[in-house]
C-alpha positions in Angstrom: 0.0 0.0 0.0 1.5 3.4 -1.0 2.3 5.4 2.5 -1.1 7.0 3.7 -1.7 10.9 2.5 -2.8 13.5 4.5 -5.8 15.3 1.9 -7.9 18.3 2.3 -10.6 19.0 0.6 -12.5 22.3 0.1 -16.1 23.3 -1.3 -18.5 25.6 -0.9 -21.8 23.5 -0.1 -22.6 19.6 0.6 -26.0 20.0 -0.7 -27.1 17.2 -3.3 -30.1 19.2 -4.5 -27.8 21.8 -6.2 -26.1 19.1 -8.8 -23.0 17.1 -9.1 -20.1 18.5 -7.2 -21.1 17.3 -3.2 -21.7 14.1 -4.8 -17.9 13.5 -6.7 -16.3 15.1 -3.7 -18.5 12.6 -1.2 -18.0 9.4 -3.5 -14.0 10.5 -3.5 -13.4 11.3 0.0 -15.1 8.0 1.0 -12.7 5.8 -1.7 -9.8 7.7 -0.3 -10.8 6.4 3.1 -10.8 3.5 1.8 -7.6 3.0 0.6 -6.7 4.1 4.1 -5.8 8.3 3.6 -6.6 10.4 6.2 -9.1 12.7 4.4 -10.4 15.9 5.6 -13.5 18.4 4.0 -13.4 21.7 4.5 -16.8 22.9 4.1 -20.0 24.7 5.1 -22.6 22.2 7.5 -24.3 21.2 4.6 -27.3 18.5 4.5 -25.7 15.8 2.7 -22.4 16.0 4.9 -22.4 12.3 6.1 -23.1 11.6 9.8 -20.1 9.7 10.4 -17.3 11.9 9.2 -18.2 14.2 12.4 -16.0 12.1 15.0 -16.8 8.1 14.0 -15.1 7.8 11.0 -11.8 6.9 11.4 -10.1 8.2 8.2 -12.5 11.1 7.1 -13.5 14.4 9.0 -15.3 17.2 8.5 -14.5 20.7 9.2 -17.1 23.1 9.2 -16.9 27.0 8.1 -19.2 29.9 7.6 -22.2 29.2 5.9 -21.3 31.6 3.2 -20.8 31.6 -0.4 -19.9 35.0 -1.0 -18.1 36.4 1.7 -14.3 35.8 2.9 -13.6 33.8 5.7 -13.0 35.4 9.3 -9.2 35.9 10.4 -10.0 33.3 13.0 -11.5 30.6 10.5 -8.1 31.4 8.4 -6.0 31.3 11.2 -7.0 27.2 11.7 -7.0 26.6 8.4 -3.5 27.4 7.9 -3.1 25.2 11.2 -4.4 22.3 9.7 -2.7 22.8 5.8 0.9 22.7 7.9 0.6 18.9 8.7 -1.6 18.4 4.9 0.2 16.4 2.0 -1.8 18.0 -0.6 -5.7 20.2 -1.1 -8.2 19.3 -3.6 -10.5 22.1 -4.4 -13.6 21.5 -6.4 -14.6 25.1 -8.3 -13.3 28.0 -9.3 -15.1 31.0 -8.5 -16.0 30.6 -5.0 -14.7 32.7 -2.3 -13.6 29.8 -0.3 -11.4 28.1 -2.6 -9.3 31.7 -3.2 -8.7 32.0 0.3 -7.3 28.5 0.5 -5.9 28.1 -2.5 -3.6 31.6 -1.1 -3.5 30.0 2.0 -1.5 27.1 0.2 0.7 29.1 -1.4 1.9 30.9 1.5 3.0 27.7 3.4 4.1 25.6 0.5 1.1 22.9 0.3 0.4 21.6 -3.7 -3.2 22.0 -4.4 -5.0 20.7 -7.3 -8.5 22.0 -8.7 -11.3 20.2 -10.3 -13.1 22.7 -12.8 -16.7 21.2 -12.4 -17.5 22.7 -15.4 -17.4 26.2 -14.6 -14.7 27.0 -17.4 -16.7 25.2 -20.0 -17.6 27.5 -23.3 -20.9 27.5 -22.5 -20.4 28.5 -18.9 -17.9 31.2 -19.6 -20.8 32.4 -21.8 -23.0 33.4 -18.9 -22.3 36.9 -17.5 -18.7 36.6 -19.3 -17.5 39.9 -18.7 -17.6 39.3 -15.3 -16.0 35.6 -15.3 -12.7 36.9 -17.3 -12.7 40.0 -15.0 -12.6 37.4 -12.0 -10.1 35.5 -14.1 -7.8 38.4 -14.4 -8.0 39.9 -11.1 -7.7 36.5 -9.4 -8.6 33.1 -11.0 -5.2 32.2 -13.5 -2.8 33.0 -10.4 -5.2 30.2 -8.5 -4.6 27.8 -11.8 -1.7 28.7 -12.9 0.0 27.7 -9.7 -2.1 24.7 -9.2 -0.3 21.6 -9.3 -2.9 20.0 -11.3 -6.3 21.1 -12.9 -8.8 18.2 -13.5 -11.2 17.6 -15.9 -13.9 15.4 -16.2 -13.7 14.4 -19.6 -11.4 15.3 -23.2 -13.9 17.9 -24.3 -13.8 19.5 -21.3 -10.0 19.7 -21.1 -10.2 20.8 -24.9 -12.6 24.1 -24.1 -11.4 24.9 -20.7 -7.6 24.9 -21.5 -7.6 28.2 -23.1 -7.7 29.7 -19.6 -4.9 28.0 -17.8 -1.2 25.9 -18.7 -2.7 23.4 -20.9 0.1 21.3 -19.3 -1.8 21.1 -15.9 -4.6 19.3 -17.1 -5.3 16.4 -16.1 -8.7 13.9 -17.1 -10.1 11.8 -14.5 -13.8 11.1 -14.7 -16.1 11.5 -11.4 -15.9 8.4 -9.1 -19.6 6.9 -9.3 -20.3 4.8 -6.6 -21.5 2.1 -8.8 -22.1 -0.9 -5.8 -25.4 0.8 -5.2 -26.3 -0.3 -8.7 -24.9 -3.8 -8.3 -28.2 -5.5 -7.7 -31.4 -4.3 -9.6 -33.4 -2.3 -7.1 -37.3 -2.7 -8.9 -39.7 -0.3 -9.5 -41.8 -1.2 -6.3 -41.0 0.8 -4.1 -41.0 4.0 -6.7 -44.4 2.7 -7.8 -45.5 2.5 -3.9 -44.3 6.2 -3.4 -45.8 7.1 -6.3 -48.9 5.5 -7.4 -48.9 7.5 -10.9 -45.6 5.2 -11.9 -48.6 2.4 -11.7 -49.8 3.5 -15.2 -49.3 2.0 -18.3 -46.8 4.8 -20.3 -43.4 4.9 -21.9 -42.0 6.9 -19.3 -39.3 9.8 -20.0 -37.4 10.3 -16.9 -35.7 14.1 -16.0 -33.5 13.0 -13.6 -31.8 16.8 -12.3 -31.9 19.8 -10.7 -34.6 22.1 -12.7 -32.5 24.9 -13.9 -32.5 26.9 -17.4 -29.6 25.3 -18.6 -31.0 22.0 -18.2 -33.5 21.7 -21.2 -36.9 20.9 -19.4 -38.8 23.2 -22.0 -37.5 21.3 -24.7 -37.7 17.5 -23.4 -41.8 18.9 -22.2 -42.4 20.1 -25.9 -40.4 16.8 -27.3 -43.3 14.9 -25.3 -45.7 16.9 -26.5 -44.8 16.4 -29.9 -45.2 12.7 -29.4 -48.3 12.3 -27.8 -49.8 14.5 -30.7 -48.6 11.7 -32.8 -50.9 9.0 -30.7 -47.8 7.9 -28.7 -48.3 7.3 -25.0 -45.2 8.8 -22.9 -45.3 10.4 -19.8 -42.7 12.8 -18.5 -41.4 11.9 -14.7 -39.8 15.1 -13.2 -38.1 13.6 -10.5 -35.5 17.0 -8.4 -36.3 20.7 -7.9 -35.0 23.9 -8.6 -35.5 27.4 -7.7 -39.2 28.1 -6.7 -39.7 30.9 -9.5 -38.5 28.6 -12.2 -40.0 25.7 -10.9 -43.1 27.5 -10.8 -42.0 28.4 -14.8 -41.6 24.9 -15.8 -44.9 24.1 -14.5 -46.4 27.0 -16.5 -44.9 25.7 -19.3 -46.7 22.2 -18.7 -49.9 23.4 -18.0 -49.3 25.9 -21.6 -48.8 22.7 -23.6 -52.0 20.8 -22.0 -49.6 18.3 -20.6 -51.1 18.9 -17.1 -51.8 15.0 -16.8 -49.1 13.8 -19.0 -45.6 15.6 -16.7 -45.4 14.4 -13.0 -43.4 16.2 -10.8 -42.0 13.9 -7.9 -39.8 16.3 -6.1 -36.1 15.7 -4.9 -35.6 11.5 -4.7 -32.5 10.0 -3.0 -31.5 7.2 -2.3 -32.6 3.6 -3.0 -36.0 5.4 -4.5 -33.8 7.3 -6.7 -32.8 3.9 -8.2 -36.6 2.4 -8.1 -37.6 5.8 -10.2 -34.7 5.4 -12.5 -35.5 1.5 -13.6 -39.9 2.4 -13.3 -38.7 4.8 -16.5 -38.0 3.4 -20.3 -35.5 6.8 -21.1 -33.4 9.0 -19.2 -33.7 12.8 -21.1 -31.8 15.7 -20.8 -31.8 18.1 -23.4 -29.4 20.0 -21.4 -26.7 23.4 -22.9 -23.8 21.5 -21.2 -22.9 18.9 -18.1 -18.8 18.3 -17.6 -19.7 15.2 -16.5 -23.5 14.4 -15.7 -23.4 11.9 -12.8 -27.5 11.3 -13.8 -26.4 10.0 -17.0 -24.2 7.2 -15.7 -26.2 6.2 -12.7 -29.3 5.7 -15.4 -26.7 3.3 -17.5 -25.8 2.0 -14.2 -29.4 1.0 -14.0 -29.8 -0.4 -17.3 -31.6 2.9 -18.9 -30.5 4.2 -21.9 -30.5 8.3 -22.3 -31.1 10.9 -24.7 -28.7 13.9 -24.4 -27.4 16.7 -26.5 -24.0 16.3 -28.4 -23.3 20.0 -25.9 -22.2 17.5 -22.7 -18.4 16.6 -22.7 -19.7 13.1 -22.2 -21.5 12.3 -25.4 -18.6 10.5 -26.8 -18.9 8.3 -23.4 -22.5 8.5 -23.7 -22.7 6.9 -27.4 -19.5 4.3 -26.7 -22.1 3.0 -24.2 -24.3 1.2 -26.4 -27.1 3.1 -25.1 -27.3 7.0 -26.0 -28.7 8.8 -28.3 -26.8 12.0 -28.5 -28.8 14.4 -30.9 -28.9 18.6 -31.3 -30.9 20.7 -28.6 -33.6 20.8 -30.0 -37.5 19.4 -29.8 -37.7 17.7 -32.3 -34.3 15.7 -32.7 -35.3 14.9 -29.1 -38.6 13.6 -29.5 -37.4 11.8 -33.1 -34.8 10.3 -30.8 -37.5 9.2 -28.5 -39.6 7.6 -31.0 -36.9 6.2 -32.5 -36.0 4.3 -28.7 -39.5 3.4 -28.8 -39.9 1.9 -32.1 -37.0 -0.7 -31.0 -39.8 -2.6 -28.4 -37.8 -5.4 -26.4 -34.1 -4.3 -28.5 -33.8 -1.1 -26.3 -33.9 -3.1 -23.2 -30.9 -5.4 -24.6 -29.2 -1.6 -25.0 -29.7 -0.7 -22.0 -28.3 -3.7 -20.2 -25.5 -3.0 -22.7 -25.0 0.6 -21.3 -25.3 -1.1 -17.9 -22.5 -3.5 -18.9 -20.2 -0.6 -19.9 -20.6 1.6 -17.2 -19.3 -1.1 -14.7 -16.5 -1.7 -17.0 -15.2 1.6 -17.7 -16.5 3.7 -14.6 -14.7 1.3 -12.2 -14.6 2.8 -8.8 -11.1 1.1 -7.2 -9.3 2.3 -11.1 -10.6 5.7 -10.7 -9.8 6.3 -6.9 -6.4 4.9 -7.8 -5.7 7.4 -10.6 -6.5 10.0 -8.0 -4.6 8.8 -5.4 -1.5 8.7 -7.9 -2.3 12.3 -8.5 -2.5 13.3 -4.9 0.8 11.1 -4.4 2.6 13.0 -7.1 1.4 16.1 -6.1 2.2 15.5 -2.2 6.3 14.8 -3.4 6.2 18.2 -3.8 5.5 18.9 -0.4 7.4 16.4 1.2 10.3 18.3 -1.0 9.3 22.3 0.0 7.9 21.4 3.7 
């Protein structure tokens, strides 16, 4: 076993609801435990910070700052930080923009600890897109002194690598994909207890499952339309809406439903976790999200995981991933290559439940948990040499 390393680990929130990040830093600080590192998280109290790394874990602990994401960190909450980076190997930070990593990212610098940041998407072309001016600004001031003396910057993915590049040392990058903590998929959960906790899973339908937060980028307009579009054509699908978003644009997306009379047809289920998560995923026939861009999109392997094929945009760095699967149909954004992509799954009866055992097949093979907690913990132990050599 290579000798244990001492990791930190810093984000803003530990809130599942608000996408993918809590849930790649959770899955990774757990395989680190694993392997027998001694991990720390600094972070916010969030509600998705396990139980058990408050005292009972033996390798992982959490340490909990100002529930804040956009102001600095007191000189006291600093002052133990920089306590606790002087006997830490190496810092993983997951984001860019966020106050908190800044002020640790400094705070590595100034006593010599190698720090390495995962991207989450934010540098993404379609990202830097949104209120650009005041990204690059951010960039100039602050942001490519944080990457540029990173030790590492990881990607999720190729095309992510290939976009977000342009705004740090293309010799930094580093691809990894998220850790998915596949065992929960090992055995098939059933439908039952998603069709128990929700009785209108009972009816007969091909069921489109939106399996993410409800946010503009995400596509729910189109997929809603797509549906739309189908059942003017006779077809019977049903839209299953399972996580939440802001209440004005959740309130928006239902507008939208009850605009296209498909009041009866689009059922919103609310935020699922969980082994119902699981039991929703495998009640549906598609996973769709006609999403502007993911890095990664964890939703999209855990429905392979559970034998579902899905219907995406060729805008996520995933795609290729996505198509090698066997079971994704990667079309333009827009309503009707989505719904044609739909009734094209639909047309293929008992074939597209041979693809999606195929998907299911490829995502344990290539999204191997112990390979990809190794690769980071070869990352880590190159970066922590560093520190062995400056401490």
């Amino acid at each position: 076993m290579p000798q244990p390393l001492r990791i930190l680990h810093a984000i803003d929130h530990l809130d599942f609801r608000r996408g993918g990040p809590p849930h790649a830093l959770v899955a990774l600080a757990n395989a680190m435990g694993s392997l027998g590192h001694q991990v720390s998280v600094a972070t916010p109290h969030g509600p998705d910070t396990p139980r058990d790394w408050y005292g009972s874990h033996p390798q992982i602990r959490a340490i909990d700052l100002p529930a804040s994401r956009t102001a600095f960190l007191p000189t006291r909450t600093l002052t133990l930080l920089r306590k606790h980076l002087e006997s830490t190997d190496l810092v993983h930070l997951h984001g860019v923009w966020e106050p908190l990593n800044m002020q640790v990212a400094r705070l590595a610098r100034s006593v010599g600890v190698p720090y390495m940041i995962s991207l989450r998407g934010m540098l993404d072309d379609w990202s830097m897109a949104q209120r650009g001016l005041k990204k690059r600004l951010h960039l100039l001031l602050a942001g490519r002194t944080m990457l540029s003396h990173a030790f590492a910057v990881h990607c999720t993915a190729k095309l992510e690598l290939e976009q977000s590049s342009k705004w740090f040392p293309r010799r930094l990058g580093r691809v990894i994909p998220n850790l998915v903590e596949l065992d929960r998929f090992a055995t098939p959960q059933g439908s039952a207890e998603a069709r128990g906790a929700f009785p209108v899973l009972q009816r007969p339908a091909f069921r489109l499952l939106y399996l993410s937060r409800l946010s503009p980028k995400k596509g729910f307009p189109i997929l809603v339309d797509a549906a739309q579009k189908l059942r003017a054509k006779g077809l019977a699908v049903e839209v299953v809406v399972a996580g939440t978003g802001d209440p004005p644009y959740e309130a928006e997306c239902r507008q939208i439903v009850e605009s296209l009379g498909m009041t009866d047809f689009v059922h919103f289920l609310g935020y699922v976790g969980g082994t119902l998560k699981i039991s929703v995923i495998e009640s549906c026939d598609l996973m769709v999200l006609p999403t502007s861009q993911e890095n990664f999109g964890f939703v999209f392997f855990e429905a392979l995981a559970a034998g579902v094929p899905v219907v995406t945009t060729n805008l996520v760095d995933t795609a290729e991933e996505i198509k090698a699967s066997g079971a994704g149909y990667i079309v333009d954004q827009d309503a009707q290559a989505v719904a044609d992509a739909c009734e094209g799954a639909m047309s293929e009866g008992p074939r597209l439940r041979e693809r999606g055992q195929a998907g299911r097949r490829w995502t344990f093979e290539n999204l191997d948990p112990l390979r990809i907690a190794r690769s980071f913990e070869a990352l880590y132990a190159a970066a922590a040499k560093t520190r062995r050599t400056t401490g």
